[in-house]
Structures are given as C-alpha cells and as structure tokens.
N, C-alpha and C positions, 0 to 999 in steps of 0.2 A: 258361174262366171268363169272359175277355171275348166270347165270341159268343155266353154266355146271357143276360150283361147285356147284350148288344144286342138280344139275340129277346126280352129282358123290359121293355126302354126302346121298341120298337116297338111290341108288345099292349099297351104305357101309350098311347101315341098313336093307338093304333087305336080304344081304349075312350075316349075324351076325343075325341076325331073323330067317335064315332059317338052318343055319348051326353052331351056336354057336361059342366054344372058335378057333374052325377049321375055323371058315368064318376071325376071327381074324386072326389067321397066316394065312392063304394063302394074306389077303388084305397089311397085313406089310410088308410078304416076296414081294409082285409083288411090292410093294411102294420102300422098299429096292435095289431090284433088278434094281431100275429107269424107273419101267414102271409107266405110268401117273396116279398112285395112290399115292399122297406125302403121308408123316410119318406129316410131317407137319397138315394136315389136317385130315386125320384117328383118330393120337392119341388122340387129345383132343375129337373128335367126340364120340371114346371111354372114354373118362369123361365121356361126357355129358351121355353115354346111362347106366353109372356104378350111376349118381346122379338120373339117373331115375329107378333103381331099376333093368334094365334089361341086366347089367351083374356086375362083383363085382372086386374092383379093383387089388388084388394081382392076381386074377388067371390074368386079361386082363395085366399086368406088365410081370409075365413069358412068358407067350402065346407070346406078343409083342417082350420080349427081344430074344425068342426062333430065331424068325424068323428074326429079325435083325442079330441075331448068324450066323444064317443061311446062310443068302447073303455073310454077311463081309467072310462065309470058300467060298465063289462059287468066290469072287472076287482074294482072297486069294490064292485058285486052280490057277485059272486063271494066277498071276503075274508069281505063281512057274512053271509052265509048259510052257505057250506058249511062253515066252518072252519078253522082250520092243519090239519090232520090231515088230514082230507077234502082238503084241497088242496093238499098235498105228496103227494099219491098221484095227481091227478089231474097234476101237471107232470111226475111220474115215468113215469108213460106217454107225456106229448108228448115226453118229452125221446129219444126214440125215432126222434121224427120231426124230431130236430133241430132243430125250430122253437124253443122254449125250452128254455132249461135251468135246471135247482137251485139252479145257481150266480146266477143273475139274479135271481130271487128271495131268495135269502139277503143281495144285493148292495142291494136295493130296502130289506128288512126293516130291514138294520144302517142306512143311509143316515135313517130313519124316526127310527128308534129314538134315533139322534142328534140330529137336526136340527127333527123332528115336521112342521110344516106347510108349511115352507120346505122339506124334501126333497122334496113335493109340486109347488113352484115347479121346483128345480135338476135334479130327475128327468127332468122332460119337456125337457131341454137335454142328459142325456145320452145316447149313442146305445146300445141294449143294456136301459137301465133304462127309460126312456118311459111310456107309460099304466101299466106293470106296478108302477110303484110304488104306484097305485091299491089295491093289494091288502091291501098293511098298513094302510093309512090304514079300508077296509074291517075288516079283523079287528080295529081298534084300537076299532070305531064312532066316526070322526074326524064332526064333526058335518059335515052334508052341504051345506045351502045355506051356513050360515056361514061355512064355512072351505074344506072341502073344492074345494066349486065352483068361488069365485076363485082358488085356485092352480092349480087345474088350468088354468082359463081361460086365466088370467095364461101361465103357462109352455108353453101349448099355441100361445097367437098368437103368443109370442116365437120359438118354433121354427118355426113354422108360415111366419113372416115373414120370418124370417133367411135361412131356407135358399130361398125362393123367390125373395128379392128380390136373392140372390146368384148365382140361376141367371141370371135376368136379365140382371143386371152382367156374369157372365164368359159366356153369351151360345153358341157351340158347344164352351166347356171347361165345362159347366158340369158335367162326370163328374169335376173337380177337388173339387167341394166332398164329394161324397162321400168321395174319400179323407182328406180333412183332417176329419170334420163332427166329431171327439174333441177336436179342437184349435179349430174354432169354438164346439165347445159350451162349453170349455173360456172362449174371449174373452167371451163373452157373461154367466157367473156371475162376471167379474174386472168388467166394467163393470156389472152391474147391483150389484154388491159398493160400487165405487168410486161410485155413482148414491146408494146411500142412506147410505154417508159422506160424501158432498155433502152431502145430505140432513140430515142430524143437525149437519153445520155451519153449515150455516144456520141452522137452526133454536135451536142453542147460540148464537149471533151477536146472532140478534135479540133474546136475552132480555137 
C-alpha cells in the first residue's frame, strides 16, 4: 500500500511538473470526482511542493477550490436530473469499482436531510462524504446561486486551505495529514462551530 502511494504521490509531481496550476485541477477534479486520486493526499502533497518553492499557495488554494466547485455542480447535475432511483443504480455499478459506495451516499442523504445547507458547508470537511453531498442537495432542487454555490464555495476553500497550508507547515511529513484529515476535519467544524458562537455573542452584546 505504501509503494502505491508513492507511485501515485510521484505521477502527482510529475503531472504538476509538466503541466502546472492545470495538472492541479485536473488531479483534485479526478480526486473529487472519486476516482483513486484522494484530495486527502494531493492536497497537502501541494504544500509540500508550495514549501519547496515549486508552486505558490493562493493560486494552488483557487486552482484546488475551482475543481472541487467543479465536481460538487457534476454531482449536483446529477441529483437534479437523473433521480434517486436512476442514481442508486448508477452508484450500484460504481460500487464494483470500489470507487464509491451506497454507503456514502446514504451518509451524504441522512447528513442533508438533518442539517439542509449547512451539511453542504461540513460535507466538503469530511473525508469520504466531499462534493458527493452535492447530490441530495441536487435531488432536493436546493436553490443553486442562492444557497447552494456559497456552501459549497465556503467549505470547499476551507478544505482546500487547510490541508494545503498544513502540507506546508509539516513540509516532508506532510503523509501525516492524510492519516489524521478525519480528525482535522473533525478541528475545523469545532472551530467554525466555536467562530459563529463568537459570533452570536457579540452580536447579543451589542444589542
């Protein structure tokens, strides 16, 4: 297992070497999309190659978040057109290919179904759930510039930023943030939590 994720952390470096902030998105979009490129492993990998000088961290943060955008409208497409039905038969055949599973989606659905726009936001911080929360928000017709767009936005640069700017920070561990990214995703919905009970106390303060 580790000398695949080394031959797949090196064809990341090769494709970002040969193709710049373009080799970035297409590697997030196919990671996003749930093909066997994680965001988990990319993004901090993009740290590490912004602490070495050989890309720079805001553009790889848009580039990133572009292509996250990206998936969460294809998944998004997806809920609003074909269906539940149509599309629990079409994740019933990926799940063949091990790339997604039933279970991810039923995880996305429940998560929606509680939370509505805000699962939207905390989706794209957990690892596993990601753009695919797109889907209910699609089958639900969540309205799309309104609401839709800035949660995705939102929780797509928060991920997008976290984990790059973490690869960074820890620099050649930066295959650490991968194994922890359940428990960073985890910090990040306690402090944006803590961010907007800040928020409500001040704003109770000043009345």
């Amino acid at each position: 297992m580790g000398s695949l994720l080394a031959e797949l952390a090196r064809w990341v470096v090769d494709v970002v070497h040969s193709f710049g902030y373009v080799g970035v998105f297409v590697v997030v979009l196919l990671g996003s999309l749930y093909l066997p490129v994680p965001t988990e492993l990319t993004l901090p990998l993009f740290g590490f190659l912004v602490g070495q000088g050989r890309l720079t961290f805001v553009p790889v943060v848009l580039t990133a978040t572009a292509a996250r955008v990206g998936a969460a409208m294809v998944f998004y497409a997806l809920g609003l057109r074909i269906g539940e039905r149509r599309l629990r038969r079409l994740i019933s055949r990926a799940e063949r290919t091990k790339l997604v599973y039933g279970s991810d989606l039923e995880r996305a659905s429940a998560a929606f179904q509680r939370h509505g726009g805000k699962a939207i936001l905390i989706g794209h911080l957990i690892p596993g759930v990601g753009p695919l929360i797109s889907i209910p928000a699609g089958l639900k017709r969540m309205p799309f510039r309104a609401r839709f767009l800035g949660y995705t936005l939102l929780g797509s640069t928060l991920w997008t930023g976290t984990l790059v700017g973490l690869g960074w920070t820890l620099g050649r561990r930066w295959r650490v943030v991968e194994v922890y990214a359940s428990f960073l995703a985890l910090a990040v919905v306690v402090l944006l939590a803590l961010g907007a009970l800040w928020f409500l106390w001040r704003r109770w303060r000043a009345r």
